[in-house]
C-alpha positions as CSV (number, residue, x, y, z in Angstrom):
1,X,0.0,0.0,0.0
2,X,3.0,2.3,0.6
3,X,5.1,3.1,-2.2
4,X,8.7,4.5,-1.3
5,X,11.2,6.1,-3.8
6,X,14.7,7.1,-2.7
7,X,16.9,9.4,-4.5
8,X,20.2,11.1,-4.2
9,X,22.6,9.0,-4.2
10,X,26.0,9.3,-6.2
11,X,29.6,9.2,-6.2
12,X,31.3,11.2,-3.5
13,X,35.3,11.9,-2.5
14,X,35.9,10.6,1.1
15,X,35.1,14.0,3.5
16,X,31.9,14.8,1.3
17,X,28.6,14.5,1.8
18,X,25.2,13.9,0.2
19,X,21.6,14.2,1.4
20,X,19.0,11.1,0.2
21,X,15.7,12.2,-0.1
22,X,12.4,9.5,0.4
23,X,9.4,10.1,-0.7
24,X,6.4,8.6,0.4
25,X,2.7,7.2,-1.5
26,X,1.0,8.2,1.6
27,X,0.5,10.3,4.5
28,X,4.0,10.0,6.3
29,X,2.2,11.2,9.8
30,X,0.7,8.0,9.8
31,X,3.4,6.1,9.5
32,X,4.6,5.0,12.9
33,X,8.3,4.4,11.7
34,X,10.6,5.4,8.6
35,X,13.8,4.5,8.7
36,X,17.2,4.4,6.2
37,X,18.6,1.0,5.9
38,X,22.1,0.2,4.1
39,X,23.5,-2.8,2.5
40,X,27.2,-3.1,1.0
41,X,27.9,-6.2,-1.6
42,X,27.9,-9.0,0.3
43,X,27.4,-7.9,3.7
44,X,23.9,-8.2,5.7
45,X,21.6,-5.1,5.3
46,X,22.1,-2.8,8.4
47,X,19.5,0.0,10.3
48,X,21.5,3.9,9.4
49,X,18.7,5.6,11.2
50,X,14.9,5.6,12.5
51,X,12.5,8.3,13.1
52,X,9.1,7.7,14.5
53,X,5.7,9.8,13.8
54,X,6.3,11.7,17.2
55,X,9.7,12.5,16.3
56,X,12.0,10.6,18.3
57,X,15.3,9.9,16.3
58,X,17.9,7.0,17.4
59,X,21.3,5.9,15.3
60,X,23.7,3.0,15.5
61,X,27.3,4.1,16.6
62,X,28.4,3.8,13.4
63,X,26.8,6.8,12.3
64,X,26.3,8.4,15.3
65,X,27.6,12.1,14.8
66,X,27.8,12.2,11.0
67,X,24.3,11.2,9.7
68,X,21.0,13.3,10.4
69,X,17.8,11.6,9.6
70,X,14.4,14.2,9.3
71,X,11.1,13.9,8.0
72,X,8.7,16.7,6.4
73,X,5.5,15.8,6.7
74,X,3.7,18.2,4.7
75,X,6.1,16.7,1.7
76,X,5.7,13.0,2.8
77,X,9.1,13.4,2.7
78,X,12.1,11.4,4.8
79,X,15.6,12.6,4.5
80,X,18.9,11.6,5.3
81,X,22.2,14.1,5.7
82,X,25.1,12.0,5.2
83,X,28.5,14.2,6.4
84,X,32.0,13.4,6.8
85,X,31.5,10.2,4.2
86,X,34.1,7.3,4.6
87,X,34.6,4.5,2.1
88,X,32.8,2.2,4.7
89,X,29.5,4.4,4.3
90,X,29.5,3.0,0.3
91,X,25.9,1.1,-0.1
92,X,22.6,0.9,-1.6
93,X,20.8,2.6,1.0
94,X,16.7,2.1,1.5
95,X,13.9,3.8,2.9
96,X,12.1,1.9,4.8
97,X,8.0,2.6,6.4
98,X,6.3,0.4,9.4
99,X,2.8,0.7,9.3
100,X,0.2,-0.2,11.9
101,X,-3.6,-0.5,11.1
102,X,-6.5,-3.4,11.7
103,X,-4.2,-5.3,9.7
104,X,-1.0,-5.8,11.8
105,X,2.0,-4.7,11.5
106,X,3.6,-4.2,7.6
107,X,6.9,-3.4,6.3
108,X,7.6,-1.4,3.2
109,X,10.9,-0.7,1.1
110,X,11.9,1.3,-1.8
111,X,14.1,0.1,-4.0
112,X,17.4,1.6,-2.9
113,X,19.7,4.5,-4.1
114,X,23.7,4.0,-4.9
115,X,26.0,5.5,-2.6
116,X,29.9,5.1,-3.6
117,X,32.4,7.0,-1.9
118,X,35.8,6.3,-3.4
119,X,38.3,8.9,-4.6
């Protein structure tokens, strides 16, 4: 029911930074969660950030300091400022809605967005 798009992703120089945008099919205040996931080649997909619909905001470590999730709601827009890049950051990342209704609990993913950081 929720269509996600990502966008912004590209080729950055270690230091630099980029901002991924997310937008959202429906109403993003209704959407208890949105969050950005990563995943490198071979290596397990990984949470970069979360955001509920009352605006608390949490990070893994790994992050923690350098990437700033925030969400407009009048856009249906979820956004993700990615500073001080390192070659470890390089990933698809996705955008990623948890929705809760009569029918349970649902999980919904867009279909990712390159980010290479290599000089």
């Amino acid at each position: 029911q929720v269509q996600l798009v990502e966008s912004g992703g590209g080729l950055v120089q270690p230091g630099g930074s980029l901002r991924l945008s997310c937008a959202a099919s429906e109403n993003i205040f209704s959407i208890n969660t949105m969050s950005w996931y990563r995943q490198a080649p071979e290596k397990q997909r990984e949470l970069v950030a979360t955001i509920t619909s009352s605006g608390n905001i949490a990070y893994p470590s790994s992050v923690q300091g350098r990437f700033t999730i925030s969400r407009d709601n009048a856009k249906n827009m979820v956004y993700l400022q990615m500073l001080s890049l390192k070659p470890e950051d390089t990933a698809v990342y996705y955008c990623n809605a948890v929705t809760k209704g009569y029918y349970g609990s649902r999980n919904y993913w867009g279909q990712g967005t390159q980010v290479t950081v290599s000089s």
